[in-house]
GUVO-562457 format. One record per residue (C-alpha): x, y, z; residue in three letters. Coordinates in steps of 0.5 Angstrom, whole numbers, padded with zeros to 4 digits. Layout:
<atom c1="X" c2="Y" c3="Z" residu="ALA"/>
...
***
This chain:
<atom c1="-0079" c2="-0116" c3="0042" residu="UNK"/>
<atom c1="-0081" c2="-0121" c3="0036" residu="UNK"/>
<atom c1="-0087" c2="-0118" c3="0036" residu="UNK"/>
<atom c1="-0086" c2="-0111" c3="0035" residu="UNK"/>
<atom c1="-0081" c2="-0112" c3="0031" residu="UNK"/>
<atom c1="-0084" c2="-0116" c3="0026" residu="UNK"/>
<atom c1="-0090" c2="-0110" c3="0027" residu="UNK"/>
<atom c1="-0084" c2="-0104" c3="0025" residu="UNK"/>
<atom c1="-0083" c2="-0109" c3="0019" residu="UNK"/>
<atom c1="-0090" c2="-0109" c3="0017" residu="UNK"/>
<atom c1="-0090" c2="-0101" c3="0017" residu="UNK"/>
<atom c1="-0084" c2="-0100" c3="0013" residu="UNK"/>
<atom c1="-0088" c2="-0098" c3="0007" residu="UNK"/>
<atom c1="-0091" c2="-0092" c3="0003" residu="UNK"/>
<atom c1="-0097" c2="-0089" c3="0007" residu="UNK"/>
<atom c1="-0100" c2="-0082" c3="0005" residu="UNK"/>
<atom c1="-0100" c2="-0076" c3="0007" residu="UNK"/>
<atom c1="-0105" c2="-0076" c3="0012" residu="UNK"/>
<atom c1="-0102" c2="-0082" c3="0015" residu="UNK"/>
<atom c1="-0096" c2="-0080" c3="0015" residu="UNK"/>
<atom c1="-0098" c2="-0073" c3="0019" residu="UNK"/>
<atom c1="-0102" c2="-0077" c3="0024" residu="UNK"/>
<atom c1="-0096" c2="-0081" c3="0025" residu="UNK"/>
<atom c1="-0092" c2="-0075" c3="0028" residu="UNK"/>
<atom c1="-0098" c2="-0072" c3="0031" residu="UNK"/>
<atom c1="-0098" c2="-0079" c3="0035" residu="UNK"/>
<atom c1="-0091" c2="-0079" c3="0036" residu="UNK"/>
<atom c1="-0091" c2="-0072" c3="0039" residu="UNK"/>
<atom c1="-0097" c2="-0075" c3="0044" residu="UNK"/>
<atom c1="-0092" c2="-0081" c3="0047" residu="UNK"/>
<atom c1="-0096" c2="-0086" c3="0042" residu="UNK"/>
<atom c1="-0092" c2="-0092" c3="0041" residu="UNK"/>
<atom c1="-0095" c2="-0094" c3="0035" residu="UNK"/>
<atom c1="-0094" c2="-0087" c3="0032" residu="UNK"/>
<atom c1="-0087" c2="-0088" c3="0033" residu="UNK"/>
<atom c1="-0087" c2="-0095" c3="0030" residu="UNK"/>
<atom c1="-0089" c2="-0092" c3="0024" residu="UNK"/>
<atom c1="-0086" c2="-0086" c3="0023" residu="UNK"/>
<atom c1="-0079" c2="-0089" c3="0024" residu="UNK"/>
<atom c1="-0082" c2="-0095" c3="0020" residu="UNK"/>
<atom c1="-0083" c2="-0090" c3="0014" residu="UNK"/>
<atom c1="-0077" c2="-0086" c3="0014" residu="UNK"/>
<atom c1="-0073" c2="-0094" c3="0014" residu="UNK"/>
<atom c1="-0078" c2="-0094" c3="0008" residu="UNK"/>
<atom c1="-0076" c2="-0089" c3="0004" residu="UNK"/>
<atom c1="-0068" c2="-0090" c3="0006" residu="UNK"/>
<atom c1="-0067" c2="-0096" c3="0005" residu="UNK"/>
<atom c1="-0072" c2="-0098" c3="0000" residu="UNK"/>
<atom c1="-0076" c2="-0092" c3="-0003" residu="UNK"/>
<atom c1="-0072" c2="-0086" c3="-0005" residu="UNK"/>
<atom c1="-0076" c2="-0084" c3="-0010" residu="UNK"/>
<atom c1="-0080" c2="-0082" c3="-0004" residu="UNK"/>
<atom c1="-0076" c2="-0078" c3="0001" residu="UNK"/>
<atom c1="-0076" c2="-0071" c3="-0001" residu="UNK"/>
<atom c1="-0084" c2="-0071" c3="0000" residu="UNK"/>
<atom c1="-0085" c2="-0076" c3="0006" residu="UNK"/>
<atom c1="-0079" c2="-0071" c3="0010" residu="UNK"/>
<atom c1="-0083" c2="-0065" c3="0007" residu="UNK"/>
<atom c1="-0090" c2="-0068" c3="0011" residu="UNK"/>
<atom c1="-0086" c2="-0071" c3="0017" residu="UNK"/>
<atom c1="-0082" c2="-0064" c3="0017" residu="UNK"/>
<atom c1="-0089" c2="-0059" c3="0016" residu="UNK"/>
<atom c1="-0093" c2="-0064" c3="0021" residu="UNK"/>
<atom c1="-0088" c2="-0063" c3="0026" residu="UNK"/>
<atom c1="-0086" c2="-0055" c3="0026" residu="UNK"/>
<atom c1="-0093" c2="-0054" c3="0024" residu="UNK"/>
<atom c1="-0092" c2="-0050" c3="0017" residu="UNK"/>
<atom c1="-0088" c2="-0053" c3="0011" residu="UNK"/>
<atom c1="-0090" c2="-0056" c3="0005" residu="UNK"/>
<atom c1="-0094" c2="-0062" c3="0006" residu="UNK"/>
<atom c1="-0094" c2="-0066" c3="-0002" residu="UNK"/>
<atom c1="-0098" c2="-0073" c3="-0003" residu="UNK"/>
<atom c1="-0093" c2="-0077" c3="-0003" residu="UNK"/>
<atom c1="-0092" c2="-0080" c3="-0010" residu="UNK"/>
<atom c1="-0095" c2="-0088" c3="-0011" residu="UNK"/>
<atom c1="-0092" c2="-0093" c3="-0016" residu="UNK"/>
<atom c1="-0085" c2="-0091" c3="-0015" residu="UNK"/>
<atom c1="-0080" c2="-0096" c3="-0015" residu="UNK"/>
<atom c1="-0078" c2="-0100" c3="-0008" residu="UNK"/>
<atom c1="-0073" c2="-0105" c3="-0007" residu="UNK"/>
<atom c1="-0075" c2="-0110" c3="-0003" residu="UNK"/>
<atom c1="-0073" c2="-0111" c3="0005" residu="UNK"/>
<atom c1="-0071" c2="-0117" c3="0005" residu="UNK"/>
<atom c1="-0070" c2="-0122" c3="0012" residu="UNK"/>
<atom c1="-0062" c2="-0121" c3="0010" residu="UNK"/>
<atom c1="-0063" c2="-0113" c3="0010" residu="UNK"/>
<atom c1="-0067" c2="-0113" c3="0017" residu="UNK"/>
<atom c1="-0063" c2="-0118" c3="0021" residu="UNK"/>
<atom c1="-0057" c2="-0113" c3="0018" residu="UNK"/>
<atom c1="-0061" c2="-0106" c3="0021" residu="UNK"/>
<atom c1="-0063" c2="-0111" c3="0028" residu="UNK"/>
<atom c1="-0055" c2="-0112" c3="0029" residu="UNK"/>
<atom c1="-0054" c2="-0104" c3="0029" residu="UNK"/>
<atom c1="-0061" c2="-0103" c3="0033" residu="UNK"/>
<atom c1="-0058" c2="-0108" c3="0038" residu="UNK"/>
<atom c1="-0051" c2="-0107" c3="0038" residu="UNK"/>
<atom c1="-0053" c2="-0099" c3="0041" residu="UNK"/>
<atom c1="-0054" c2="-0101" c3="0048" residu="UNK"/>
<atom c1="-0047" c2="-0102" c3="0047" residu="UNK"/>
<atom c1="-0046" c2="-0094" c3="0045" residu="UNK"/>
<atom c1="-0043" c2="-0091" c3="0039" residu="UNK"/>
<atom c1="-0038" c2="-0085" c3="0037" residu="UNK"/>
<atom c1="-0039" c2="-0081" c3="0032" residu="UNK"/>
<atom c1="-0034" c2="-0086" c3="0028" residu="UNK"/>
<atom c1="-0038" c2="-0093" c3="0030" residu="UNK"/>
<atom c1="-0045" c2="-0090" c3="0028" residu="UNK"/>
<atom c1="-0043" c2="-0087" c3="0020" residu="UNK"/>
<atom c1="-0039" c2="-0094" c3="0019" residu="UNK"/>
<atom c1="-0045" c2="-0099" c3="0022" residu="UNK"/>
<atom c1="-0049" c2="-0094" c3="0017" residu="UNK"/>
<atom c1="-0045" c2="-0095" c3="0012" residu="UNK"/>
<atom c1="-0044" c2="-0103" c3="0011" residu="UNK"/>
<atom c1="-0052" c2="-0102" c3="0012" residu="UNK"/>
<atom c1="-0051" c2="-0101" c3="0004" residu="UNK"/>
<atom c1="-0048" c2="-0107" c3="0003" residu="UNK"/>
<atom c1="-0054" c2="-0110" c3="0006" residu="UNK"/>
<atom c1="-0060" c2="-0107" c3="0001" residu="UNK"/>
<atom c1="-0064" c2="-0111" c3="-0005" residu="UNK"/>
<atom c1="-0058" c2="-0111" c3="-0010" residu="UNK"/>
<atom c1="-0065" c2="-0107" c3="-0014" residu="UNK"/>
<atom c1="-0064" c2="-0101" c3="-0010" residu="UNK"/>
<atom c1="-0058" c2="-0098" c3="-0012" residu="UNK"/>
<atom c1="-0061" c2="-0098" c3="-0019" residu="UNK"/>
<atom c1="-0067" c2="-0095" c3="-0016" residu="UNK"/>
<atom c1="-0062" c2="-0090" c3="-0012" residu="UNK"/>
<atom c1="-0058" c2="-0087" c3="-0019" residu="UNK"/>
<atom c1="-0064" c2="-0085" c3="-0022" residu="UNK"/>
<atom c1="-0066" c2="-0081" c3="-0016" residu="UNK"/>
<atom c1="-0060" c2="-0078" c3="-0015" residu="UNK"/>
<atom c1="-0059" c2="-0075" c3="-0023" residu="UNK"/>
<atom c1="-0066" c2="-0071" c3="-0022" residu="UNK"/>
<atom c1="-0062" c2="-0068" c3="-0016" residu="UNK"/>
<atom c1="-0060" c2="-0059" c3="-0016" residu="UNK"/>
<atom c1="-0051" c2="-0060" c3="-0018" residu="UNK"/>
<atom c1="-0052" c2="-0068" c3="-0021" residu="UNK"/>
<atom c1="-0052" c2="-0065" c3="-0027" residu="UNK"/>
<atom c1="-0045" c2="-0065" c3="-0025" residu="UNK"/>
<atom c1="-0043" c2="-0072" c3="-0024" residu="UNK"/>
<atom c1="-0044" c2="-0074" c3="-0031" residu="UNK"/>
<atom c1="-0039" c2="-0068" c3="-0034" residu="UNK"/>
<atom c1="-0035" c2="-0068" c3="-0028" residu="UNK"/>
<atom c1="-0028" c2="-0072" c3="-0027" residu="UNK"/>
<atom c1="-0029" c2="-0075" c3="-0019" residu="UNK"/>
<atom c1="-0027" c2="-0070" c3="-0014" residu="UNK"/>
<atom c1="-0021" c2="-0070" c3="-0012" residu="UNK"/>
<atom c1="-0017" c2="-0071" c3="-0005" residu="UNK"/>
<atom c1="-0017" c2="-0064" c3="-0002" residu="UNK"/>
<atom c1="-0009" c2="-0060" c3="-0001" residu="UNK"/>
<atom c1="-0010" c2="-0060" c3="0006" residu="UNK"/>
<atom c1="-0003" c2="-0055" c3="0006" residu="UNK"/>
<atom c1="-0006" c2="-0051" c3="0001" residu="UNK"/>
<atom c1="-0011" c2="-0050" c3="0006" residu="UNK"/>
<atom c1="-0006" c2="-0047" c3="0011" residu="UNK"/>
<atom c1="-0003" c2="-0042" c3="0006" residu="UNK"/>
<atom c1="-0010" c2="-0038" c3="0005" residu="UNK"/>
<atom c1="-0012" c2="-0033" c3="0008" residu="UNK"/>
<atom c1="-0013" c2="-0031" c3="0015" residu="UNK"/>
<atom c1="-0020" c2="-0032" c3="0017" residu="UNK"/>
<atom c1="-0021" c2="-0035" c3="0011" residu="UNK"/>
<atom c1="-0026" c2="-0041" c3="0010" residu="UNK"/>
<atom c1="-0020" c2="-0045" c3="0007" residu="UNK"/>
<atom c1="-0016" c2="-0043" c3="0014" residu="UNK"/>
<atom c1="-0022" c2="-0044" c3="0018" residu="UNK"/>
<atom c1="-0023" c2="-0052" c3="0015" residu="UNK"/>
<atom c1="-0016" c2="-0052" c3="0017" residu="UNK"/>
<atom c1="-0016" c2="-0050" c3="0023" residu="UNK"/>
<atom c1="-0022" c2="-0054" c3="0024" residu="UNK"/>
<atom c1="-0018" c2="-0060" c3="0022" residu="UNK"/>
<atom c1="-0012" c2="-0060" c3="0024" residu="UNK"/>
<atom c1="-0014" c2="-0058" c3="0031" residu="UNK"/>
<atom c1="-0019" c2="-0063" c3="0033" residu="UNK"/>
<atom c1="-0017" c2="-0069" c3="0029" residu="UNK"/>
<atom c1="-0021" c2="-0070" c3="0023" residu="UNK"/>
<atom c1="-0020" c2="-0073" c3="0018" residu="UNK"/>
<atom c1="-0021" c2="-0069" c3="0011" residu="UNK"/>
<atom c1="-0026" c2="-0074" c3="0009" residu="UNK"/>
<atom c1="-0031" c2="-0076" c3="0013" residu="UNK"/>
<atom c1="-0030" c2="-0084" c3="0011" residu="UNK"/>
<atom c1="-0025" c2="-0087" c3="0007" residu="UNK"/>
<atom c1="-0028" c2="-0086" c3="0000" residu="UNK"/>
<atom c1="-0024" c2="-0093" c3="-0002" residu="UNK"/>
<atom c1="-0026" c2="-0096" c3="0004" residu="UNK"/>
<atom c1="-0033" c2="-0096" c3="0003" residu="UNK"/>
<atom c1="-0032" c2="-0097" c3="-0005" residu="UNK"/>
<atom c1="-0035" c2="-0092" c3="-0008" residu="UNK"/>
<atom c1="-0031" c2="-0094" c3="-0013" residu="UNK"/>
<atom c1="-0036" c2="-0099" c3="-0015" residu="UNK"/>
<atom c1="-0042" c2="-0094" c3="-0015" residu="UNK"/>
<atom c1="-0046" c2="-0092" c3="-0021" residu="UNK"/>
<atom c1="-0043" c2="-0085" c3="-0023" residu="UNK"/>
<atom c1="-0048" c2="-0079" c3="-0021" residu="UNK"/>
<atom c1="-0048" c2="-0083" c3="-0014" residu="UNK"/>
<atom c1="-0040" c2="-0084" c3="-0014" residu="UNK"/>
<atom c1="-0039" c2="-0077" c3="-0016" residu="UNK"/>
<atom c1="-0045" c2="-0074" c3="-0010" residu="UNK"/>
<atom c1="-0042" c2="-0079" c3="-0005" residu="UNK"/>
<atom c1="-0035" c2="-0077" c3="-0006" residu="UNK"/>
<atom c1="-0036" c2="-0069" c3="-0006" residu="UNK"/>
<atom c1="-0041" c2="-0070" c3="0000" residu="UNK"/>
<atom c1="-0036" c2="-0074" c3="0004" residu="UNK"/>
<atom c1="-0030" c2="-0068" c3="0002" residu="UNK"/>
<atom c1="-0035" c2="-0062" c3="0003" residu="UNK"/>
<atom c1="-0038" c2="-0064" c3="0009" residu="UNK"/>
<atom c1="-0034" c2="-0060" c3="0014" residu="UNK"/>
<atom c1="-0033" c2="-0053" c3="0009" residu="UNK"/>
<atom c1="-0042" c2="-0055" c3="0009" residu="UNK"/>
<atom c1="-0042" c2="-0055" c3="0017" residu="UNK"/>
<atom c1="-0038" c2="-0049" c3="0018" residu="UNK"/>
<atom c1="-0041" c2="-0044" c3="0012" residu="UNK"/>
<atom c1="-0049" c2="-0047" c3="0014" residu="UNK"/>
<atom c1="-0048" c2="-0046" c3="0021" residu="UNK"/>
<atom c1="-0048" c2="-0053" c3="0024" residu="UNK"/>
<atom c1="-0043" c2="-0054" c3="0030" residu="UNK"/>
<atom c1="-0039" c2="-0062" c3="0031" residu="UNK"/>
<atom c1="-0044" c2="-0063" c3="0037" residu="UNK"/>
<atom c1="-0048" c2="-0070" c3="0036" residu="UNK"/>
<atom c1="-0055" c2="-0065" c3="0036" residu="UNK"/>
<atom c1="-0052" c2="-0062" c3="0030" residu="UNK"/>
<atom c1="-0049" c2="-0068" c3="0027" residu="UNK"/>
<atom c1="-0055" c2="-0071" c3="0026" residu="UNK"/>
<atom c1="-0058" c2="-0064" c3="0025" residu="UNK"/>
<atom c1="-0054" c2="-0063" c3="0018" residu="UNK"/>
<atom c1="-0055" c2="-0071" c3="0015" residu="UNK"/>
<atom c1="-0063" c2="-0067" c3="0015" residu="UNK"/>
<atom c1="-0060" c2="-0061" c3="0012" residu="UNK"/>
<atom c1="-0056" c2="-0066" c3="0007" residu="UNK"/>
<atom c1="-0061" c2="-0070" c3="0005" residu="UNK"/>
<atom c1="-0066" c2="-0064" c3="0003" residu="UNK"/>
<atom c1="-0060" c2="-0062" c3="-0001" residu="UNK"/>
<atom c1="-0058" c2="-0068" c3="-0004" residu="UNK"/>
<atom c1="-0063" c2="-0074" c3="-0003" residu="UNK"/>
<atom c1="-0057" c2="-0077" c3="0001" residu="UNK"/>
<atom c1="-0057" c2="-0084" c3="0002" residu="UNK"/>
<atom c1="-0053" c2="-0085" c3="0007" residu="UNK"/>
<atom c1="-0056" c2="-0079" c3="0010" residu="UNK"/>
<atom c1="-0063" c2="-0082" c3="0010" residu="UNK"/>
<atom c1="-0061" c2="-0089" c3="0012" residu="UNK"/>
<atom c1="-0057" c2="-0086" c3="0019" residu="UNK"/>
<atom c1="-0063" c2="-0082" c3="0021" residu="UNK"/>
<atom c1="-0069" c2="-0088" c3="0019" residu="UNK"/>
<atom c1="-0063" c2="-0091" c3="0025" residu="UNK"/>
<atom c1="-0062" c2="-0087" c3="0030" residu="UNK"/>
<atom c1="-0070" c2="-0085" c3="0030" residu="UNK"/>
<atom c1="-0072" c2="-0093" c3="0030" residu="UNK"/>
<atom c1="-0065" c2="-0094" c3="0036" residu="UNK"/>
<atom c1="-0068" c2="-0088" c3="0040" residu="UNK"/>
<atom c1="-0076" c2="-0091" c3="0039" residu="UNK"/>
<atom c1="-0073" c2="-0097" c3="0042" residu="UNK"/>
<atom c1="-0068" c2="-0095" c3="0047" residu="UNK"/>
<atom c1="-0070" c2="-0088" c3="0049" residu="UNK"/>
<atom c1="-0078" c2="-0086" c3="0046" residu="UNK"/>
<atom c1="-0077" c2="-0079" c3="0050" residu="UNK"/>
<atom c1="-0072" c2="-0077" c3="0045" residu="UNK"/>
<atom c1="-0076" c2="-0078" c3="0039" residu="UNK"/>
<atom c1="-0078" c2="-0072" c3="0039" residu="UNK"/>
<atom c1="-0072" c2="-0068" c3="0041" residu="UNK"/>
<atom c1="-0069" c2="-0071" c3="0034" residu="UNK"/>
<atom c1="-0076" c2="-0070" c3="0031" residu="UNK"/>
<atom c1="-0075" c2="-0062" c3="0033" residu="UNK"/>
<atom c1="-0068" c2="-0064" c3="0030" residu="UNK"/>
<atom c1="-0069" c2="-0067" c3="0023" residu="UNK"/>
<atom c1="-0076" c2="-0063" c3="0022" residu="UNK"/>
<atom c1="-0071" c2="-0055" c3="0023" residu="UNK"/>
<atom c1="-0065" c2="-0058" c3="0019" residu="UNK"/>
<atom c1="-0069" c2="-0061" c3="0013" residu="UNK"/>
<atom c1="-0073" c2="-0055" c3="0012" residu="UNK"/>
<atom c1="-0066" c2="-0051" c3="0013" residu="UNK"/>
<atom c1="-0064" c2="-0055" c3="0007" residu="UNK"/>
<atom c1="-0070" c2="-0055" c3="0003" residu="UNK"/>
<atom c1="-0069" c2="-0046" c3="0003" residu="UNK"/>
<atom c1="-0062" c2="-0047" c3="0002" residu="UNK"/>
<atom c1="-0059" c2="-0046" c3="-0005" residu="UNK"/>
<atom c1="-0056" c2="-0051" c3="-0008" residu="UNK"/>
<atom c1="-0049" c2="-0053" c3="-0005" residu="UNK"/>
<atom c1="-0047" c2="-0058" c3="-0010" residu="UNK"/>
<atom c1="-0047" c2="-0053" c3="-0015" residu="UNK"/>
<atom c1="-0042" c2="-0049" c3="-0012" residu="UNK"/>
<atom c1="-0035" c2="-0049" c3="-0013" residu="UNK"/>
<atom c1="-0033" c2="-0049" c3="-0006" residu="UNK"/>
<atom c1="-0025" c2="-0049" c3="-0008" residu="UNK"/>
<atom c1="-0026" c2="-0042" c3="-0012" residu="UNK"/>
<atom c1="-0029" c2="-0040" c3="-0005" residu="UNK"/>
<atom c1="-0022" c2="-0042" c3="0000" residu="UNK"/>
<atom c1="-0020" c2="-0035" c3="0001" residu="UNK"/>
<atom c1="-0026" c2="-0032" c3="0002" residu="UNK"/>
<atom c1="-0029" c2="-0030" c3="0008" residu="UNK"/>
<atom c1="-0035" c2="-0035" c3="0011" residu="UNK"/>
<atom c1="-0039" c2="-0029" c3="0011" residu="UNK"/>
<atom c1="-0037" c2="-0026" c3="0005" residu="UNK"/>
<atom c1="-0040" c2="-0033" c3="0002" residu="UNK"/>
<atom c1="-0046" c2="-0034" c3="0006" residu="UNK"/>
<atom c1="-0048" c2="-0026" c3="0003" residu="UNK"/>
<atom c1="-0046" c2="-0029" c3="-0005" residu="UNK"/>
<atom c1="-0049" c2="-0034" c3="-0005" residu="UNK"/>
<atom c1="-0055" c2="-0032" c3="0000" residu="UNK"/>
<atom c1="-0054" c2="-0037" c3="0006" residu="UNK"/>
<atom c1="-0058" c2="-0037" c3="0011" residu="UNK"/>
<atom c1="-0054" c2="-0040" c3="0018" residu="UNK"/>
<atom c1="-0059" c2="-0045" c3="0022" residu="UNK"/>
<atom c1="-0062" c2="-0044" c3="0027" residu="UNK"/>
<atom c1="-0065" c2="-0049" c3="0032" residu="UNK"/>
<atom c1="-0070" c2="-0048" c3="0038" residu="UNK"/>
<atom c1="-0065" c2="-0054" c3="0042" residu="UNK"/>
<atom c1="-0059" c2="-0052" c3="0045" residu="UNK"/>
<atom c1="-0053" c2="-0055" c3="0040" residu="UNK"/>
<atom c1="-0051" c2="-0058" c3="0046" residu="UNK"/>
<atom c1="-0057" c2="-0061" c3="0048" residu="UNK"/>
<atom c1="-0055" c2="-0070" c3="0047" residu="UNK"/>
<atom c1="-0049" c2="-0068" c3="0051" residu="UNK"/>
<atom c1="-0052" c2="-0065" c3="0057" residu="UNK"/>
<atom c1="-0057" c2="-0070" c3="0057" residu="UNK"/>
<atom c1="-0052" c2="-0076" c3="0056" residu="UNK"/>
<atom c1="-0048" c2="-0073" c3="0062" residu="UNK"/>
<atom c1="-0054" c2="-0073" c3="0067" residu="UNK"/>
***
C-alpha cells in the first residue's frame, strides 16, 4: 500500500493533454496505472493547480465521451505545494471510506480537506475564482444572504420557490448544504466567500432548474456540473476524492463515475452561466418557464440516476 501511494503522489502534477488522454483511455481498459494517474491528476489540479481544472476536465471529459474540447493544458501556473500534512489528511478521508460515508460525512470530510492545503492555495484559488462567469459579482455584491424559507411557501403553486420548498421541507434538507459559519467562510477572501456561499445557498434551486436529481449518481454528477460553471473548489476536491476512494476500494466504478463527471462537466460547460442570474426574481416562476428564458438544457445521463444505489444493494 506505501508503494502505490507514494507512486499517486509522485503523478500529482501537470501532465499534457496527450497524457492525460492516454490516461482515461487506460483507465477505460482496466489499467491500473492509468487509473493512478488520472486520479493523481484531478487531486492535482483540485487541491493544488486551480488554474488548471477548467482544461484538465476539458481533455478528461472529451477523452472519454469522445468529442469535446481538448485545450493544451496551460504550463507555469501557480501550484501550492502538496505537502506530507495535506497527504496524510487526504489518506485519513481515503482510508476511513471502508468504513462508508453519507451524503453528509463525505461533504464535511471534503471540506475540513480545505484546511489541509499549503496556506499558498488560497491566494492562488481567488485569483482563479475572479475570472469565473458571475465573479464580477462578488466584488460589487453584499455576501448573500440567508434564504426565507416562509417566503418560500408563499409563491406560487409549481412554482420554483414552492418546488424548493417543497423539496426541503419534505425530505429534511437543510436550506444550505453546509453550515456557512461552521465552515468559515467568513474567513475567505471575498470573490471565494461570496461564490461559495451562493454555491451553498443555490445548490438545491440548481438541482431542480438544471435536471439533476438528489440520487448519489447525480450528487457526484452536479459537483462536475458546478465545477465547469464555477471552478468550484470543493467541487473539484470532492470529486479528485471519490475518483482516488473508488481507484482504491472499488476500480470497476471508476468508470462509471468517469461517465458521471465527463456528461455533467460538459453539460456545465454549455450551460449559461448560473451565477449571473438572480435566482430570487425567478421564485415565482415555473421551472420550465425559466430553463426557456434563459436557455437551460436538462441533463442528460447515459446512466440510470439510480444506478450507486442499485449497485449498493446488490
Amino acid at each position: 500500500m506505501a508503494a502505490s501511494r507514494r507512486a499517486f503522489q509522485e503523478a500529482a502534477y501537470r501532465v499534457d493533454a496527450t497524457a492525460l488522454a492516454g490516461a482515461v483511455n487506460a483507465t477505460r481498459e482496466g489499467d491500473e496505472a492509468g487509473r493512478t494517474q488520472l486520479a493523481a491528476v484531478m487531486a492535482w489540479a483540485g487541491f493544488s493547480c486551480p488554474g488548471a481544472i477548467e482544461a484538465v476536465y476539458d481533455n478528461i471529459a472529451a477523452a472519454w465521451l469522445g468529442s469535446g474540447e481538448t485545450p493544451p493544458i496551460p504550463t507555469a501556473l501557480p501550484e501550492a505545494p502538496l505537502e506530507p500534512d495535506f497527504w496524510s489528511a487526504f489518506w485519513s478521508v481515503i482510508d476511513d471510506a471502508e468504513q462508508g460515508y453519507d451524503a453528509a460525512s463525505i461533504t464535511a470530510r471534503v471540506a475540513a480537506l480545505g484546511s489541509a492545503v499549503h496556506p499558498s492555495f488560497e491566494a492562488v484559488a481567488e485569483s482563479c475564482a475572479r475570472r469565473h462567469p458571475g465573479a464580477g459579482a462578488a466584488l460589487v455584491r453584499p455576501v448573500p444572504g440567508r434564504t426565507d424559507l416562509e417566503g418560500l411557501r408563499a409563491c406560487n403553486e409549481n412554482s420554483l420557490g414552492r418546488t424548493l420548498y417543497h423539496m426541503v421541507v419534505d425530505q429534511g434538507y437543510d436550506l444550505e448544504v453546509l453550515d456557512r459559519e461552521a465552515i468559515r467562510l467568513n474567513t475567505l477572501p471575498r470573490s471565494l466567500r461570496y461564490l461559495n456561499t451562493r454555491i451553498l445557498q443555490m445548490h438545491d434551486v440548481w438541482h431542480l432548474v438544471a435536471g439533476y436529481q438528489t440520487t448519489a449518481s447525480h450528487e457526484i454528477a452536479i459537483s462536475a456540473f458546478q465545477l465547469a460553471q464555477f471552478g468550484h473548489n470543493y467541487s473539484a476536491m470532492f470529486l479528485a476524492t471519490v475518483t482516488t476512494i473508488s481507484h482504491v476500494m472499488q476500480p470497476a466504478g471508476v468508470p462509471l463515475l468517469l461517465q458521471l463527471i465527463a456528461e455533467a462537466w460538459q453539460h456545465g460547460r454549455r450551460s449559461p452561466a448560473f451565477m449571473d442570474i438572480d435566482w430570487e426574481s425567478e421564485w415565482n416562476d415555473s421551472i420550465e418557464t425559466i430553463r426557456a428564458r434563459h436557455g437551460i438544457s436538462v441533463y442528460r445521463s447515459a446512466l440510470p440516476a439510480n444506478l450507486l444505489e442499485a449497485l449498493q444493494g446488490d
